[in-house]
C-alpha angles and dihedrals in degrees: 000000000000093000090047088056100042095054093043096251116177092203143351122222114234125209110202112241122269109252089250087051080085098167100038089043086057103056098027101110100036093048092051092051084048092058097033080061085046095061163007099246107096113228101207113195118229126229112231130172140252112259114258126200111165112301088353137094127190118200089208093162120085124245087006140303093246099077093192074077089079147038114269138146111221119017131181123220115219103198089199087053095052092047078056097057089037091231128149102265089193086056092052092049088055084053094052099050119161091352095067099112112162128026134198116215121216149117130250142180096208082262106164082244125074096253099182092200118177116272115275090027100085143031109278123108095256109145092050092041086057094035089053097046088059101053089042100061104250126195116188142062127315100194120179108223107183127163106230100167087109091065113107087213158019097254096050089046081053091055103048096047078045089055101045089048088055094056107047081049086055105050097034090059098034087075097045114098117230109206115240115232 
């Protein structure tokens, strides 16, 4: 939270606990709303996934990976996570309401790993997340969080931060009304 204040930051995006981190799991939601009344900077809290290996699945974050589960008040929506647990991102949007304050822009195929593809190039709803943030007024952060560490290059590693920028400018502006004159 200092930090936060002392460099100007508008929110800090906020992982839940892993289950063996006991202490910290305990007093996680309450310690995030007692800095959130401390402060202006908003702590959104990030969706993660439960771990997958085969037929198994290991709910490693405390109290849950789905954030909507408890009461916060700022979360963050990681497209590339959502695509992980396989849950409905556009569901999960709906959860988070108002209080969605930070999003993380990528694309999944529901893989048991967190895959961050570019955006357009999954399975995830995108185009009409970003297309409903801007008709609904929203105020926070759209970062593109992409893995690029499969590019052979620099410049394919350019164009594909260049592409996904292009298309969450495309879809952010595409909703948006401009008045006729």
């Amino acid at each position: 939270r200092a930090a936060a204040e002392k460099l100007g930051a508008s929110t800090v995006v906020v992982h839940p606990p892993f289950r063996w981190q006991r202490q910290y799991a305990r007093d996680f939601v309450q310690g995030i709303w007692r800095m959130a009344d401390e402060t202006d900077v908003r702590f959104a809290v990030e969706n993660m996934y439960p771990w997958r290996y085969r037929d198994r699945e290991m709910l490693a974050y405390a109290p849950d990976w789905d954030v909507t589960k408890d009461d916060y008040r700022h979360f963050t929506i990681d497209l590339s996570h959502a695509s992980t647990a396989r849950a409905d991102a556009i569901h999960m949007l709906d959860r988070m309401g108002d209080r969605l304050g930070h999003v993380h822009l990528a694309d999944g195929n529901g893989s048991a790993k967190d895959e961050h593809l570019v955006p357009g190039r999954g399975s995830q709803p995108c185009a009409e997340l970003l297309e409903r943030l801007a008709l609904s007024g929203f105020d926070g952060h759209v970062v593109i969080e992409v893995n690029t560490r499969r590019a052979m290059s620099s410049a394919e590693r350019e164009a594909d931060l260049a592409e996904a920028l292009a298309f969450t400018r495309l879809h952010l502006a595409s909703a948006v009304k401009v008045p006729r004159r």
